[in-house]
DRENVOTOR-532589 format. One line per 2 residues: their letters; for each residue z, x, y of C-alpha. Coordinates in steps of 0.1 Angstrom, whole numbers. Each point is the difference from the previous one (the first is absolute). Example, Ala and Ser with C-alpha at 12.3 -4.5 7.8 and 13.67 -1.06 7.14 Angstrom:
<atoms>
AS) 78 123 -45 ~ -7 14 34
</atoms>
This chain:
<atoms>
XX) 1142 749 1238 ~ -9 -11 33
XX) -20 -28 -10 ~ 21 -22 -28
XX) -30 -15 -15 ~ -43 -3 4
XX) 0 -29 21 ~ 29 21 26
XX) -25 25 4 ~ -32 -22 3
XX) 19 -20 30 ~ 8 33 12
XX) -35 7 2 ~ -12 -30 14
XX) 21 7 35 ~ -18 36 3
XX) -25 1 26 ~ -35 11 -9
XX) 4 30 18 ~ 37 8 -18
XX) -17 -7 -34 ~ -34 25 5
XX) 29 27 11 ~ 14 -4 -34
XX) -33 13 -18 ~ -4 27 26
XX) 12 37 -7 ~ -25 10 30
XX) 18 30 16 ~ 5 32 -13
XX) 37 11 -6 ~ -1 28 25
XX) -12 -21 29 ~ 36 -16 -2
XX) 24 20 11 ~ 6 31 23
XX) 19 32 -3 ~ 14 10 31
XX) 11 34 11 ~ 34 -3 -9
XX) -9 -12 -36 ~ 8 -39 6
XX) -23 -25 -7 ~ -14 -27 16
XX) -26 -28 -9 ~ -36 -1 18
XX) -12 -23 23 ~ -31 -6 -25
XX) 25 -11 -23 ~ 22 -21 21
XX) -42 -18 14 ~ -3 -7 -39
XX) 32 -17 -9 ~ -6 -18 32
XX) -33 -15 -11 ~ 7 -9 -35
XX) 33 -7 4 ~ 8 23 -24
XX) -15 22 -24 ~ -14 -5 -45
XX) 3 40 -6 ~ 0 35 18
XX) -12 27 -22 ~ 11 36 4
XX) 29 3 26 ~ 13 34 -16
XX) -36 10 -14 ~ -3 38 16
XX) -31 16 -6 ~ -30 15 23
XX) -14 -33 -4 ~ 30 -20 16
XX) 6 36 26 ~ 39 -9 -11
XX) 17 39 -8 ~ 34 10 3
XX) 0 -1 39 ~ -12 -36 4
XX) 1 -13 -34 ~ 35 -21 -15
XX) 20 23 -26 ~ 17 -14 -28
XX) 36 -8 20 ~ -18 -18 23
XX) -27 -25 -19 ~ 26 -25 -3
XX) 12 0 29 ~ -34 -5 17
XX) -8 -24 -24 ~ 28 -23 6
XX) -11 7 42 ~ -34 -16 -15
XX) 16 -32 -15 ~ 23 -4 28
XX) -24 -2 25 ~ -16 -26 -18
XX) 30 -22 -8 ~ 8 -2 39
XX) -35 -4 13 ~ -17 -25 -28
XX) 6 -36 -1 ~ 1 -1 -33
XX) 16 33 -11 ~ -17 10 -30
XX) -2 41 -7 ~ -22 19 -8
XX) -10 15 -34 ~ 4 38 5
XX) -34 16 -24 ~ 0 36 -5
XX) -26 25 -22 ~ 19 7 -31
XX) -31 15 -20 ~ 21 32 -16
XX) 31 -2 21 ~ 10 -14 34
XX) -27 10 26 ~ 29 2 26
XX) 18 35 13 ~ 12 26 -22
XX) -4 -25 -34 ~ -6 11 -29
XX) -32 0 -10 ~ -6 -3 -39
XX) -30 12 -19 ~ -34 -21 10
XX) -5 -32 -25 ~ -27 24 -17
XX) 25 22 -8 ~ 26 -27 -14
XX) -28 -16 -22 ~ -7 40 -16
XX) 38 -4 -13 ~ -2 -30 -17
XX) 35 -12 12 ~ 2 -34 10
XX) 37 2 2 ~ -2 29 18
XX) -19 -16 26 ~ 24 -26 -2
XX) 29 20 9 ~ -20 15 34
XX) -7 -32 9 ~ 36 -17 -2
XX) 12 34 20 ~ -28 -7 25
XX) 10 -38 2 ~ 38 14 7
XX) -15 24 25 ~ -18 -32 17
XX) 29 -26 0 ~ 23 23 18
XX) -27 6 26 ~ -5 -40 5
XX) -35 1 -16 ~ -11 -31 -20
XX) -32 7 -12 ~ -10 29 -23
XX) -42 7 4 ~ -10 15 -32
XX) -32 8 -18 ~ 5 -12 -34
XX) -32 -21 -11 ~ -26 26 8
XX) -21 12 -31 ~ -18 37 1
XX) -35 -4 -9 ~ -17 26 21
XX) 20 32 9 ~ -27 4 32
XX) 23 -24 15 ~ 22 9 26
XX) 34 -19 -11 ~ -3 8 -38
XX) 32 15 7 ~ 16 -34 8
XX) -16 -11 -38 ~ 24 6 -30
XX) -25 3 -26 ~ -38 -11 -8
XX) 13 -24 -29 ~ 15 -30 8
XX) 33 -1 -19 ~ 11 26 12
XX) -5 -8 31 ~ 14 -32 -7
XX) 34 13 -17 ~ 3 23 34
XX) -4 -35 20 ~ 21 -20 -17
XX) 28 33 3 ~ -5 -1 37
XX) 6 -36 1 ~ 35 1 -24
XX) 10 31 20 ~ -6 -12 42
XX) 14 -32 -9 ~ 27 7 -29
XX) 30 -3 25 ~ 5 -35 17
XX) 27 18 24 ~ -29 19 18
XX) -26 -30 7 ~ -32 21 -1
XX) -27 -18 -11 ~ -31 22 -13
XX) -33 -4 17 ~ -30 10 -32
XX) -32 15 14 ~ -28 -8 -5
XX) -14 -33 -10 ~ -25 11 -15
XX) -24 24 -17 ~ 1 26 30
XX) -5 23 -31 ~ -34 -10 -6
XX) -18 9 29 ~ -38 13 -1
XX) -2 35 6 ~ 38 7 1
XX) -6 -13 38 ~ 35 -13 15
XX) -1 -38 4 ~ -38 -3 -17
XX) -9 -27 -15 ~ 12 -8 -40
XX) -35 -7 -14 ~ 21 -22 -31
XX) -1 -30 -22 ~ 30 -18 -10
XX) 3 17 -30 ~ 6 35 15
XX) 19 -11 24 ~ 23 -22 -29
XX) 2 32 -26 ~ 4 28 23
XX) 13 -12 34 ~ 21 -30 0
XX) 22 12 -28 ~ 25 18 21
XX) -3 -30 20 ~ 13 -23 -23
XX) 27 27 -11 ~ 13 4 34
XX) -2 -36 8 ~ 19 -14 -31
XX) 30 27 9 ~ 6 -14 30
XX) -15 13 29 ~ 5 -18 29
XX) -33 7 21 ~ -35 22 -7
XX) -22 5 25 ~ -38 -4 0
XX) -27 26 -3 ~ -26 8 25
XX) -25 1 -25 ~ -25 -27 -8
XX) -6 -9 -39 ~ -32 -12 -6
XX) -11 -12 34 ~ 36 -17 10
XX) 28 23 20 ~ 33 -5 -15
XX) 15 -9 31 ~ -24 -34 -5
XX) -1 -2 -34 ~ 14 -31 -12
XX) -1 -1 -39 ~ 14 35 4
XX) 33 -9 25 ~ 4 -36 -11
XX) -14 -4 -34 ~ 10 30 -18
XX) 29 12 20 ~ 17 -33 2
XX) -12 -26 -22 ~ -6 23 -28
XX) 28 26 2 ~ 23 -16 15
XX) 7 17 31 ~ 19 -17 30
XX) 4 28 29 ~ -21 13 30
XX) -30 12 1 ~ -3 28 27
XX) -34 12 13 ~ -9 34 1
XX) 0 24 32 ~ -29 -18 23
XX) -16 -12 -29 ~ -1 -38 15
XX) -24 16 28 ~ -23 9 -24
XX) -5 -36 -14 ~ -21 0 40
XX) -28 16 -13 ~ -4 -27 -26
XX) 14 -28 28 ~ -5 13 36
XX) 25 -30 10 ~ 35 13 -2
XX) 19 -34 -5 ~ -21 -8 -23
XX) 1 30 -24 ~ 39 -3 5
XX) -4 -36 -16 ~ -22 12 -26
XX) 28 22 -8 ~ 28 -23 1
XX) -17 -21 -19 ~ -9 26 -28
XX) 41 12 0 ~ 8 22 23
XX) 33 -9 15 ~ 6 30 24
XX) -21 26 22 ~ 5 38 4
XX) -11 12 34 ~ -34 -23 2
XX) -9 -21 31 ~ -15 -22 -22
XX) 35 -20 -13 ~ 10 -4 38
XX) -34 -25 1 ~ 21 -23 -21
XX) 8 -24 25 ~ -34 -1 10
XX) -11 -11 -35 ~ 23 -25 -3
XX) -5 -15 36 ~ -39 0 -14
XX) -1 -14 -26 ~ -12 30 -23
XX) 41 0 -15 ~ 18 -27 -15
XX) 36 1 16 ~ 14 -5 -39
XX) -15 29 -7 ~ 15 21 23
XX) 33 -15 -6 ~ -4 7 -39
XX) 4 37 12 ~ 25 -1 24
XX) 20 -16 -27 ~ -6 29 -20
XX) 10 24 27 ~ 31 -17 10
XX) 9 -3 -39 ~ -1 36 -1
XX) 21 7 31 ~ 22 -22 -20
XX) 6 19 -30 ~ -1 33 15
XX) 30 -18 17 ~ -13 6 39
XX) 18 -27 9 ~ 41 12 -11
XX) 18 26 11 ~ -8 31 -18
XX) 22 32 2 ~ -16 33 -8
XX) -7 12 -31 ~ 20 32 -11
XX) -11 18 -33 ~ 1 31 -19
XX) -34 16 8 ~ -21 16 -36
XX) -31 6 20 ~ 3 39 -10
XX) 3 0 -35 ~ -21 -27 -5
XX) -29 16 17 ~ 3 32 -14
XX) 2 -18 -39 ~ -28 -19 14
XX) -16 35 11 ~ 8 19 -29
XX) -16 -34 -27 ~ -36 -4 22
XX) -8 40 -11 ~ -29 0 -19
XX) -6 32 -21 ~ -43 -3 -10
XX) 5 41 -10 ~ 14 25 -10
XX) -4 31 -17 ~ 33 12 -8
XX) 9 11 37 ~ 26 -27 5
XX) 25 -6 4 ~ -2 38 18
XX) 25 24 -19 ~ 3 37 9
XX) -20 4 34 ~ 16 20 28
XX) -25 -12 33 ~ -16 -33 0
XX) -26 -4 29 ~ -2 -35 12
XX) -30 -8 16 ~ -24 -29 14
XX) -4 -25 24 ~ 28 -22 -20
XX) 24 28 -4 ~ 21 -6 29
XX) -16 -26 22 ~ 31 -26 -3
XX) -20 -30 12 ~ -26 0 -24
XX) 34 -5 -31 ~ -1 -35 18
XX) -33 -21 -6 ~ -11 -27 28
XX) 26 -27 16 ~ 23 26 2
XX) 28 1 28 ~ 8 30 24
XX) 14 25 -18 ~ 21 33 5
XX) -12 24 -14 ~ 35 15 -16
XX) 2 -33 -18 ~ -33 5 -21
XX) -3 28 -29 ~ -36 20 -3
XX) -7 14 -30 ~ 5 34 17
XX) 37 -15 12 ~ 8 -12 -31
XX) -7 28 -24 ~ 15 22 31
XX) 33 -16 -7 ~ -3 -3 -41
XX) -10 35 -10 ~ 27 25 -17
XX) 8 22 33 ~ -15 27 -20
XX) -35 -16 5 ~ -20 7 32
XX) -20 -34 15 ~ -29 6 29
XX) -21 -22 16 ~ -31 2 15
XX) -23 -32 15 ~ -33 12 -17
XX) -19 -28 17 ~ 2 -34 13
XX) -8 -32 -17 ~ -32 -6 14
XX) -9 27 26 ~ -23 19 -8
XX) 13 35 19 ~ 8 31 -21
XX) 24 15 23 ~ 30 -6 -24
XX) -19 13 -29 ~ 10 35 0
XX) 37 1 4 ~ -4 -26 -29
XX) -19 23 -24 ~ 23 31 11
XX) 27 -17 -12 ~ -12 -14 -33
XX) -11 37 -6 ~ 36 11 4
XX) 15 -27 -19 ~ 10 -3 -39
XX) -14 -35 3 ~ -16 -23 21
XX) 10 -43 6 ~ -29 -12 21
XX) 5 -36 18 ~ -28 -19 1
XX) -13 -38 10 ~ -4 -22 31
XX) 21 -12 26 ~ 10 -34 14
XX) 19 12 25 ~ -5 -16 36
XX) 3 15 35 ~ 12 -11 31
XX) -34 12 12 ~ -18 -21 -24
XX) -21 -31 11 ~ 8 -38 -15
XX) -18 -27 -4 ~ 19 -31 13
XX) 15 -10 -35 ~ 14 34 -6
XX) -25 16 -22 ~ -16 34 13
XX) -29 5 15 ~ -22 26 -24
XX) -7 30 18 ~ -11 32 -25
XX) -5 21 25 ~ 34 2 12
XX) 26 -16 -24 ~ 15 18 -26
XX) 4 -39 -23 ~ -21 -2 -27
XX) 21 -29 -10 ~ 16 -33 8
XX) -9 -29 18 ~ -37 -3 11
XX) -5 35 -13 ~ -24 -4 -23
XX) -23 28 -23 ~ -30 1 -8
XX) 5 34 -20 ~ 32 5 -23
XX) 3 40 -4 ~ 28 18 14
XX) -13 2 45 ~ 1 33 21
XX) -2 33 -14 ~ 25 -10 -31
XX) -24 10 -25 ~ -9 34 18
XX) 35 5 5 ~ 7 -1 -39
XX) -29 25 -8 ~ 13 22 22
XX) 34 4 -12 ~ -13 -3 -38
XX) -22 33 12 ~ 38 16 3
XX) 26 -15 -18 ~ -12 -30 -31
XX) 40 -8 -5 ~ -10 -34 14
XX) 23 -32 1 ~ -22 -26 18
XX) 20 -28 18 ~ -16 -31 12
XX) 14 -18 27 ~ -23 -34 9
XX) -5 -35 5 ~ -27 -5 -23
XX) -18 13 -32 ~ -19 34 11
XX) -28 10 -20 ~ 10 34 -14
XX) -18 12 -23 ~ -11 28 20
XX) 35 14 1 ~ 12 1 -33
XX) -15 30 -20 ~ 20 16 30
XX) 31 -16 -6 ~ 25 11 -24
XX) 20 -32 5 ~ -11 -34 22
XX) 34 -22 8 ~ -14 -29 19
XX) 30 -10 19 ~ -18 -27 26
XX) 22 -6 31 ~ 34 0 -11
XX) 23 -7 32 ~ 25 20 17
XX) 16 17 -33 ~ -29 7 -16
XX) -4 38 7 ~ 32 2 -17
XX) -7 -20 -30 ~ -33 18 -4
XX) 19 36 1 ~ 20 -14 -27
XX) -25 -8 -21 ~ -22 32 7
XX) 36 19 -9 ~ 7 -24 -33
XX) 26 -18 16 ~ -18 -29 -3
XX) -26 -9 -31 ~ -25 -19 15
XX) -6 -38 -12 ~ -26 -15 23
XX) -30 -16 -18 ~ -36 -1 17
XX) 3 -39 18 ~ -35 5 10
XX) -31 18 -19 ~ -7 33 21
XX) -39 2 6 ~ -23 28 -9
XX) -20 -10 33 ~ -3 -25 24
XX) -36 -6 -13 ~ 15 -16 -31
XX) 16 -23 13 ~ 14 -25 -16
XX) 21 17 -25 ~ 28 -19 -8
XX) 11 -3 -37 ~ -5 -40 -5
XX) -35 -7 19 ~ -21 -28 -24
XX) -15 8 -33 ~ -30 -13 1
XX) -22 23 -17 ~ -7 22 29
XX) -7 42 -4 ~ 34 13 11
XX) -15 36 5 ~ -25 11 28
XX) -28 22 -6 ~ 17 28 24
XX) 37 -8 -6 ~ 24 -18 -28
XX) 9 -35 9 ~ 37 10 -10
XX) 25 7 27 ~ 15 34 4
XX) 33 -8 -7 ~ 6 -36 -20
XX) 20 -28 12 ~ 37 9 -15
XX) -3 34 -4 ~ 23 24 6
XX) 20 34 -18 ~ 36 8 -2
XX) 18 28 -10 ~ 7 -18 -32
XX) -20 -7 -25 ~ 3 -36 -16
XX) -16 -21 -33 ~ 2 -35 -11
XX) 6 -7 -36 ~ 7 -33 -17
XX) -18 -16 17 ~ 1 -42 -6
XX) -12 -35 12 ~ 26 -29 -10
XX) -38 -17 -11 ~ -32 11 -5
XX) -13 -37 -7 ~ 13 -28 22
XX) -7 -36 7 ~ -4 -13 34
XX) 29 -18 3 ~ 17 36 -12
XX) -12 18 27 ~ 5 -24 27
XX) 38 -6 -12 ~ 11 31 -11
XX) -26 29 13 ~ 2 35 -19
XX) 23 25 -6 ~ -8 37 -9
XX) 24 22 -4 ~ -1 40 -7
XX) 21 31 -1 ~ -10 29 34
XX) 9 32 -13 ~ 9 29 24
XX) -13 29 -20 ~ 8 25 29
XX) 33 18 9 ~ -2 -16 35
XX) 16 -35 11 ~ -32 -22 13
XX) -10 -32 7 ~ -27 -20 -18
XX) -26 -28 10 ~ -14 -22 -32
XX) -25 -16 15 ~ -16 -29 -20
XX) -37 -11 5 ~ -24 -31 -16
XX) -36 -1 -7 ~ -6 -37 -7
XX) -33 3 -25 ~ -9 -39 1
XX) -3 -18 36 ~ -18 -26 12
XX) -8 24 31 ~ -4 38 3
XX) 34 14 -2 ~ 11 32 13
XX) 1 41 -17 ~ 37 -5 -6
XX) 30 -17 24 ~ 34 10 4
XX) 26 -26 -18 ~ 33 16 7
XX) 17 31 0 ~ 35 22 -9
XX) 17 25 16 ~ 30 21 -5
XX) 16 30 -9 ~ 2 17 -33
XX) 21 30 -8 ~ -11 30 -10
XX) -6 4 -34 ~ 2 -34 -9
XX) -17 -36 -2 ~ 9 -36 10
XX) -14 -37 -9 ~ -15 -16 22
XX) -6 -42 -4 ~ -27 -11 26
XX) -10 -35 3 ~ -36 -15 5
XX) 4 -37 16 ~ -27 -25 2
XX) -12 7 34 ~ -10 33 -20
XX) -28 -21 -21 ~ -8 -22 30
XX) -35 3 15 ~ -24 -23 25
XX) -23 -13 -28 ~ -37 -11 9
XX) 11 -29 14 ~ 26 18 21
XX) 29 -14 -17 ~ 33 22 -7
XX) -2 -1 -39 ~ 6 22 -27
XX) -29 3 -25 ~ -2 2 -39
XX) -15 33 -9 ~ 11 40 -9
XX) 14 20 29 ~ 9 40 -5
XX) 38 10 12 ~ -3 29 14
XX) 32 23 0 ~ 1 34 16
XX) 10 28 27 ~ -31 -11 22
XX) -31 -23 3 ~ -18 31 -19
XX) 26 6 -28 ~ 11 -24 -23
XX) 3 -17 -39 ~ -13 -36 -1
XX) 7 -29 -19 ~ -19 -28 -6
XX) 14 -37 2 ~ -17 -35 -6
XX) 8 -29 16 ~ -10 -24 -22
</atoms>
């Protein structure tokens, strides 16, 4: 440690100058504004960096150093490769050791969101994806092979959305959401936490985005205001805040959002109360992208909106001008200098244990990024039909066609790095490379995502006509440009007239169906050819019930990273038997929004007078090429006490039975309906879940435990309690399809 003890470090502290301390809660430039490529490939560090370190006398944070991607302009001819992001890294820290007074590095933060947003990484399937295979260890396993990926860069910080709850799929980032319930979401957090910060060799801390309810904003708008009470924002939003928190992580960062008239980034109960004194938690809190600059429309005066920030809990900046008004507030009166200190305390403690201050020799390791991405690829498949035409048996030419078919990008989701495109598998590649050599695959474009031009439609339907059978590759696109416009935090500018994203940050719908000419496009080629496998590759739920009398077979198959044109090929070819359960109901129409399965029963007409209140597809839906029941099916008590319940929770236990001749995996997913409340409970709420594999032709028990926190709710009064009363366990293949039990707790 470089500090042996609290009071080392506070004396340390008290010998910073003001100006030394406000540089340690400032991440103000952007990575890329650092260093230089020259010519010859060498690096060298820029003059605006060199000004920086001059005037704080060092630095808190610099975020995205290696991040390559049309926002940062960094490519392979000016970007830093792999081989090199140590090496400039250590240039960074050096500089700073000779120049500063006081010598203290830098933390290094990079976007981590599904993979390393640096050169040539890996980029895993989008966090919507990972919550449709209901593999928290799976995600665990990406995440320790991105943290190794990370250390031997030099990167100490890991960004990652983990705390984000999907309530309206018009919202841009949906894909960076795991689910719409909040234990699942919270089971991925808490993965993501165990898995960044598993190995203590590689000193990556996790960064958890975003603090909080960015999920609930009105209209699906991106960083709208979360119209909540307490309650909402305790049953659905904070859970995977808690999770995350109580595994460890080391630092979240605040959500632009406001909750109820209050930004986050000035939210005090919500940073200090909650966070801290209630859960525990004793890292940083980072701002979001510019989001301190916003607090000026509430508080034109800079210095002091950066007190009212400080003071709230926000210990470190991320591009804003605001945080470099520090001083300023201090010198003013509007900041308490113990305040400031209280954070710088928390910085420096975190330099600490990500051990800036030894020696640290790169880390070598054996690299799993490709077979974990392309099990993660093959689990986030969700099969929502199928008519018997997969897996495909006994075709000679499959015709490959739509805008999704073999545009490489669009496999990747948002915060995605450069890519080449030999290193990412289409559908069209990937089926290319699996078929017997026998079989004959063809592409054609068809149309594009949005555009509404017919000049690709012919060659498409002239194809399908020729064809035994036809796979058409649908969806959206949150694939960036380098001719794309940014807002200053990163986040696109929305253009509809030019952009082919219909998803990702600030890219928000108003309408969910498929965009462009997708529809017409399937007409068309049913008019020739109604061998149809519909493939859907997206960032949110599309409403698609306009495409599947069409369809023989829908495989929703989200963005699933570099290897997921392969992974989908195997599963089209029964390679693969597809396992992903629906994370997040699918809409019938945007006009019925909300549809998620565990909205409030209060008494309220589900239905509409022109459509069913039910969503298309339910939360936890999904088909395999197996076909499963449950039998013996058993709760450990149907009548408990109290004190039971709160010591020893439940147990059921039942056998899965594979009834097929085909190896699959299962989800039990396991539901309550609590029938006595002392407030309007919800239709049904997820409690826990199992996966794994069962042979063919056979069965396996399965044991799943119900703890207290199961039981808990906010009563009336808003206290965490569990309540006397009957309650309905709910046991089944979806939210939809299920046996129930009844309990008491008496």
């Amino acid at each position: 440690m470089r500090w042996e003890n609290e009071k080392a470090l506070d004396d340390f502290i008290s010998q910073m100058t003001l100006m030394e301390k406000v540089g340690q809660l400032n991440q103000h430039l952007y990575g890329w504004q650092v260093f230089k490529k020259n010519q010859d490939g060498k690096f060298e560090l820029t003059q605006v960096f060199k000004d920086h370190i001059q005037k704080y006398g060092g630095v808190g944070a610099i975020y995205g150093i290696l991040r390559a991607d049309p926002w940062s302009g960094m490519n392979e001819v000016n970007g830093i490769d792999k081989e090199d992001s140590s090496k400039v890294i250590t240039m960074v820290q050096d500089y700073i050791q000779e120049h500063t007074r006081l010598k203290i590095p830098a933390l290094i933060s990079e976007e981590c969101v599904h993979g390393h947003q640096g050169l040539h990484s890996m980029m895993y399937p989008a966090n919507i994806s990972m919550g449709m295979s209901w593999n928290p260890n799976l995600l665990k396993k990406i995440c320790q092979e991105a943290s190794n990926e990370l250390a031997q860069k030099g990167v100490n910080l890991a960004l990652f959305s983990a705390f984000d709850v999907m309530r309206d799929p018009r919202w841009g980032r949906s894909e960076e959401c795991f689910s719409e319930d909040p234990y699942l979401t919270s089971e991925m957090a808490s993965a993501a936490v165990q898995g960044f910060q598993n190995n203590p060799e590689n000193k990556v801390a996790v960064v958890l985005k975003h603090l909080c309810a960015q999920g609930a904003a009105q209209g699906g708008h991106n960083s709208g205001a979360a119209s909540i009470g307490p309650r909402e924002l305790r049953e659905i939003y904070l859970p995977p805040v808690e999770k995350g928190v109580k595994a460890g992580a080391k630092a979240v960062m605040a959500a632009y959002n406001e909750i109820d008239g209050i930004p986050c980034h000035v939210n005090k109960n919500l940073l200090q109360h909650i966070l801290r004194e209630e859960y525990g938690f004793d890292g940083i809190v980072m701002a979001d992208g510019c989001a301190l600059d916003r607090l000026l429309m509430m508080e034109p005066d800079a210095a002091k909106a950066a007190a009212k920030a400080n003071c709230a809990g926000v210990d470190l900046s991320l591009w804003d001008n605001v945080y470099t008004h520090l001083d300023e507030a201090v010198e003013k009166g509007y900041l308490d200098e113990k305040i400031l200190d209280r954070s710088v305390k928390r910085i420096l403690k975190l330099k600490d244990e990500m051990g800036l201050f030894k020696h640290k020799d790169v880390q070598n390791y054996i690299s799993h990024a490709e077979e974990l991405a392309l099990q993660a690829a093959r689990e986030c498949q969700v099969l929502l039909k199928n008519n018997g035409i997969l897996p495909i048996k006994g075709i000679k030419k499959i015709a490959v066609i739509g805008p999704n078919a073999h545009t490489y990008m669009n496999m990747l989701g948002d915060y995605t790095s450069f890519q080449r495109e030999e290193d990412v598998y289409t559908v069209y590649k990937g089926l290319k490379e699996m078929v017997p050599h026998d079989v004959e695959v063809c592409y054609a474009l068809g149309c594009k995502v949005r555009d509404q031009s017919t000049q690709y439609l012919q060659e498409a339907i002239d194809l399908a006509k020729e064809s035994d059978m036809v796979v058409l590759v649908l969806g959206g696109s949150s694939a960036r440009n380098f001719k794309t416009e940014f807002e200053s935090n990163g986040a696109v500018k929305t253009s509809y007239d030019k952009d082919e994203m219909n998803c990702g940050e600030n890219v928000d719908k108003a309408c969910l169906d498929l965009d462009g000419i997708q529809k017409e496009l399937l007409n068309e080629i049913y008019q020739v050819n109604k061998k149809i496998v519909t493939v859907l590759i997206q960032g949110r739920p599309h409403s698609i019930g306009n495409i599947i009398e069409q369809s023989q077979a829908i495989l929703a198959a989200w963005y699933p990273g570099n290897l997921g044109g392969l992974a989908i090929a195997e599963t089209l070819l029964g390679n693969n038997n597809p396992s992903g359960r629906l994370s997040m109901s699918i809409p019938r129409s945007s006009m019925q929004l909300p549809c998620y399965y565990n909205g409030k029963d209060s008494g309220a007409k589900e239905d509409y007078a022109d459509m069913s209140g039910k969503a298309l597809y339910p939360f936890g839906y999904g088909l395999s090429y197996s076909q499963f029941s449950y039998q013996n099916i058993n709760i450990s008590q149907t009548q408990l006490t109290l004190d039971e319940i709160q010591k020893h929770g439940l147990d059921i236990t039942l056998d899965v039975i594979n009834e097929s001749q085909n190896d699959g995996c299962e989800v039990v997913q396991v539901y309550i309906i609590d029938n006595e409340s002392s407030i309007c409970r919800r239709y049904k709420e997820l409690k826990a879940f199992w996966k794994g594999m069962i042979k063919a032709d056979s069965s396996q028990k399965v044991k799943i435990h119900l703890g207290k926190e199961a039981f808990q709710i906010w009563d009336d009064s808003m206290n965490h309690v569990i309540e006397k009363g009957t309650m309905n366990i709910l046991i089944g293949h979806d939210s939809e399809n299920y046996v129930s039990k009844t309990i008491t707790i008496i």
